[in-house]
C-alpha positions in Angstrom: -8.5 -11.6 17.5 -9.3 -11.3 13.8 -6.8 -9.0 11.9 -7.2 -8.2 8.9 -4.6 -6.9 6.1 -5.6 -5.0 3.4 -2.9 -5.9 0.9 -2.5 -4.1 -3.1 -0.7 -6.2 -6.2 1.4 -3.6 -8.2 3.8 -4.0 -11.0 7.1 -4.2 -10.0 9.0 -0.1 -10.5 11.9 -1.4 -11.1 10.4 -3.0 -14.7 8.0 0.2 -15.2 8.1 1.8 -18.6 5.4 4.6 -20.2 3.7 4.6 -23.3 4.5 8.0 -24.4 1.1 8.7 -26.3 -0.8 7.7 -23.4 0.9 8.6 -20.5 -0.3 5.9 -18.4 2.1 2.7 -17.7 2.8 -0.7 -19.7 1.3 -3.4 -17.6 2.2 -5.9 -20.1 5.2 -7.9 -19.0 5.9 -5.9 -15.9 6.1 -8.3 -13.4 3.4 -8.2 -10.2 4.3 -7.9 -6.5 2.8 -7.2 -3.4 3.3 -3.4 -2.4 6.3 -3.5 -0.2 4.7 -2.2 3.0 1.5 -4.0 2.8 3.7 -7.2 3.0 5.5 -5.5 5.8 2.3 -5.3 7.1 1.0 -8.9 6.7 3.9 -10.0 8.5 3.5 -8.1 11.3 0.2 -9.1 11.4 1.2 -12.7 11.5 3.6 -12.3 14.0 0.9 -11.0 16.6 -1.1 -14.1 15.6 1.9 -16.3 16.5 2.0 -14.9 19.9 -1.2 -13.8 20.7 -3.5 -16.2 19.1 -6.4 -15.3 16.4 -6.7 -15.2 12.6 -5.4 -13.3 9.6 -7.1 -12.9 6.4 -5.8 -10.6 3.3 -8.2 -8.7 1.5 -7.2 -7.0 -2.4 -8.8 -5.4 -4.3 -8.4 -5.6 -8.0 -8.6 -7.6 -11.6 -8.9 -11.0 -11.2 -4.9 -11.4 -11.7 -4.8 -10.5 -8.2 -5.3 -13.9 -6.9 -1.8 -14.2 -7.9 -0.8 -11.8 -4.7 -3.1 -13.2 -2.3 -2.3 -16.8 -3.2 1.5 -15.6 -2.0 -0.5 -14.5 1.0 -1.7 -17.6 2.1 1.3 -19.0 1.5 3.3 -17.2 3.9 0.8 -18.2 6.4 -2.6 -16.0 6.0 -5.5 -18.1 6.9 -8.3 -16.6 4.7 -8.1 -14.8 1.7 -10.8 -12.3 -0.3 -10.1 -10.6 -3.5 -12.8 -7.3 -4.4 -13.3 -7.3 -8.3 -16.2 -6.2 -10.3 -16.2 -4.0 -13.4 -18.3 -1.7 -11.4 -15.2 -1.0 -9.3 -13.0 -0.4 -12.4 -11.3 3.3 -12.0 -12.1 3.9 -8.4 -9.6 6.7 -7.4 -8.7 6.4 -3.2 -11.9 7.7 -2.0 -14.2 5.0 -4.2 -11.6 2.6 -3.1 -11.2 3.2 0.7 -15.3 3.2 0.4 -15.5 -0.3 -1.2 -12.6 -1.6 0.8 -14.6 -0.4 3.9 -17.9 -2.4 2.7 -16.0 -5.5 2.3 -14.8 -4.9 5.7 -17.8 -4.6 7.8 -19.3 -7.5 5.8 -16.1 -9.9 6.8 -15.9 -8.3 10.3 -12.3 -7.5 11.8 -10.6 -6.1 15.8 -7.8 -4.9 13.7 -7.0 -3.4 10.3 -3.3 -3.2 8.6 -2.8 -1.1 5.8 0.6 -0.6 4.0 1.5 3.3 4.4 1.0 3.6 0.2 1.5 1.7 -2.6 4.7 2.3 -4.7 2.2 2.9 -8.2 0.3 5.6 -6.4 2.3 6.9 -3.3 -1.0 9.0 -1.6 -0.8 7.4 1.7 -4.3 8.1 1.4 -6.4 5.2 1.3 -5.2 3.3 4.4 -6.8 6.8 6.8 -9.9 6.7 4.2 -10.7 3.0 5.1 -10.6 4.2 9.2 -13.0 7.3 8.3 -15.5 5.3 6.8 -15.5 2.4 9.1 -15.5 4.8 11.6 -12.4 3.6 13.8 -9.3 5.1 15.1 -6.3 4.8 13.0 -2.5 5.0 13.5 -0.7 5.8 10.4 3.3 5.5 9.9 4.0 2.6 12.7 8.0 1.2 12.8 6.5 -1.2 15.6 3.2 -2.7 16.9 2.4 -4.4 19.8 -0.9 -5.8 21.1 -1.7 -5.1 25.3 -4.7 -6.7 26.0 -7.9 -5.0 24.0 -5.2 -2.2 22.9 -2.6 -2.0 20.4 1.2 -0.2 21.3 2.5 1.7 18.7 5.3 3.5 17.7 4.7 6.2 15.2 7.3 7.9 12.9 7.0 11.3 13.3 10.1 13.2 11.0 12.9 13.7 13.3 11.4 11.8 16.2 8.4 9.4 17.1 4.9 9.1 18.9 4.6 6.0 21.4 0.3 5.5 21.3 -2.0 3.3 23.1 -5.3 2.8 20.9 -8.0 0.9 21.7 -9.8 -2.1 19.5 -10.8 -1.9 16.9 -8.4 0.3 14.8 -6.6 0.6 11.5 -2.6 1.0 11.4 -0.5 2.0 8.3 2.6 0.0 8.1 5.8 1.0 6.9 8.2 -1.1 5.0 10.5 -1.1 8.2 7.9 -2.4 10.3 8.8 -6.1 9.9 11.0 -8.1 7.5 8.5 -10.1 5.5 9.5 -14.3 5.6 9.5 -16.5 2.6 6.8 -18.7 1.3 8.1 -22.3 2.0 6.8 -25.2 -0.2 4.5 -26.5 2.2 3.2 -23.1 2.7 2.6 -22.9 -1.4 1.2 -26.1 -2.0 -1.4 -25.1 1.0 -2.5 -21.7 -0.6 -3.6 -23.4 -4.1 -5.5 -25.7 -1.8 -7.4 -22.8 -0.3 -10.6 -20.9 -2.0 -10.1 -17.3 -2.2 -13.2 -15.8 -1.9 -14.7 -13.4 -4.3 -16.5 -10.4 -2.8 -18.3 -8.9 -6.1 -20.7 -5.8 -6.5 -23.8 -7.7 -6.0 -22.1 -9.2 -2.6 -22.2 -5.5 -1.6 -25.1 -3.5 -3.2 -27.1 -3.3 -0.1 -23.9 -0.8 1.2 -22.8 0.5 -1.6 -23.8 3.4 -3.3 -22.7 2.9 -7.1 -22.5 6.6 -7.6 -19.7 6.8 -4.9 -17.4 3.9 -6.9 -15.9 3.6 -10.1 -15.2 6.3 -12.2 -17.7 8.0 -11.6 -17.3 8.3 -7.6 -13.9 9.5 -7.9 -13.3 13.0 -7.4 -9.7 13.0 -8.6 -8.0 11.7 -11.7 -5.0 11.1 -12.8 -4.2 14.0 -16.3 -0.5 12.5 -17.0 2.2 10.9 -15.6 6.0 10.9 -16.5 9.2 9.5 -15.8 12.0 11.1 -14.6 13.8 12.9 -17.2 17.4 12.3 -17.4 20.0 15.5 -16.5 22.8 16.6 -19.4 26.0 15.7 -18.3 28.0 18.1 -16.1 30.9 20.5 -16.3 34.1 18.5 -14.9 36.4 21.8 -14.2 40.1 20.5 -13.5 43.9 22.0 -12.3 41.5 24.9 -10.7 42.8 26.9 -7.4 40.1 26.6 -4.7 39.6 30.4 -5.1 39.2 29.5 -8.8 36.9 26.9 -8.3 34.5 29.0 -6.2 34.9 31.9 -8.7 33.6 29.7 -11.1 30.9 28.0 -9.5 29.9 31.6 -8.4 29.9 32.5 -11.9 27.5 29.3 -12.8 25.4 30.6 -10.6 25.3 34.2 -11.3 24.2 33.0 -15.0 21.0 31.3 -13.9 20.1 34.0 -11.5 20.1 31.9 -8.6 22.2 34.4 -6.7 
């Protein structure tokens, strides 16, 4: 079995500032990670390796500072790892993404594809089910728990208040979520291993023949982003003290009454 696991390096939200004139975020000594549930993901993926046999191989897309993430990758045990950059793909919104992501894919060849659920810088959930649509498989999105049964996967969907139990046949895509699996560490052995490896590079020109250049990039992306913000913080308040219960609600009812809520 050959799985593949789509995997995204994003700076680390905990370290995330804005530049106010800009809107857009301060990359500069944020720290890099692997998005949470891709690497929930990866280990999942591994894990079904481990008992059912096969390969793994990563694939990210992004600057060439990415072979940072995949080099962690291989070091927790990936076998193969490919990192999509070109300038052309500069700007791609989801759907220019999913599109190349999807190129690269049928070019490498997979039975199964993990996807985190959404990266914490964006949070669309979107281009994990736009990778299936254009490769043209079934996908599972949301899984707490994966299990493969022959030429079928087993999953176990969230679903709000309760879950779907599916049976999907190979090939197919699944979204992971952070709960999925616990990701291991990198050992030494592991890390010394993944600067021996080649990451390949899977360019434009690796992919002109199934890429349409008006679909990628800037200009193939429908959407864009007009601002982001942070969370503003509240004003502190109102500590009322030595009140009755029956004055306490007279005065929250009072609050309220003020800003027309009731």
């Amino acid at each position: 079995m050959k799985i593949v696991v789509c995997i995204k390096q994003v700076p680390d939200t905990a370290e995330v500032k804005l530049d106010p004139k800009t809107n857009t975020l301060i990359r500069d000594g944020v720290p890099s990670i692997i998005n949470h549930d891709d690497k929930a993901g990866l280990e999942t993926a591994l894990r079904i390796r481990e008992e059912k046999g096969g390969t793994v191989t990563v694939v990210c897309m992004g600057p060439p500072q990415a072979d940072v993430a995949l080099r962690e990758a291989l070091a927790m045990g990936a076998d193969e790892a490919y990192l999509l950059s070109a300038r052309e793909f500069g700007g791609s919104d989801t759907y220019a993404t999913a599109t190349i992501i999807a190129a690269a894919l049928k070019k490498i060849g997979f039975d199964l594809v993990i996807t985190g659920r959404q990266a914490i810088d964006g949070d669309t959930a979107q281009v994990g089910p736009q990778i299936a649509e254009q490769l043209g498989v079934p996908q599972v999105t949301y899984a707490e728990s994966v299990k493969v049964d022959g030429d079928s996967v087993i999953v176990k969907r969230q679903f709000e208040d309760r879950a779907h139990v599916l049976r999907v046949k190979l090939p197919c895509l699944i979204t992971a979520l952070t709960e999925l699996a616990e990701p291991r560490y990198m050992n030494v052995g592991g890390i010394v291993d993944a600067y021996a490896k080649q990451v390949k590079i899977i360019d434009f020109e690796s992919l002109r023949n199934s890429l349409n250049p008006d679909w990628i990039g800037i200009k193939g992306s429908p959407t864009n982003v007009v601002q982001s913000f942070t969370k503003q913080a509240k004003a502190a308040g109102t500590v009322m003290k030595d009140l009755t219960a029956d004055q306490a609600v007279a005065a929250i009812m009072d609050k309220l009454i003020a800003r027309h809520l009731i």
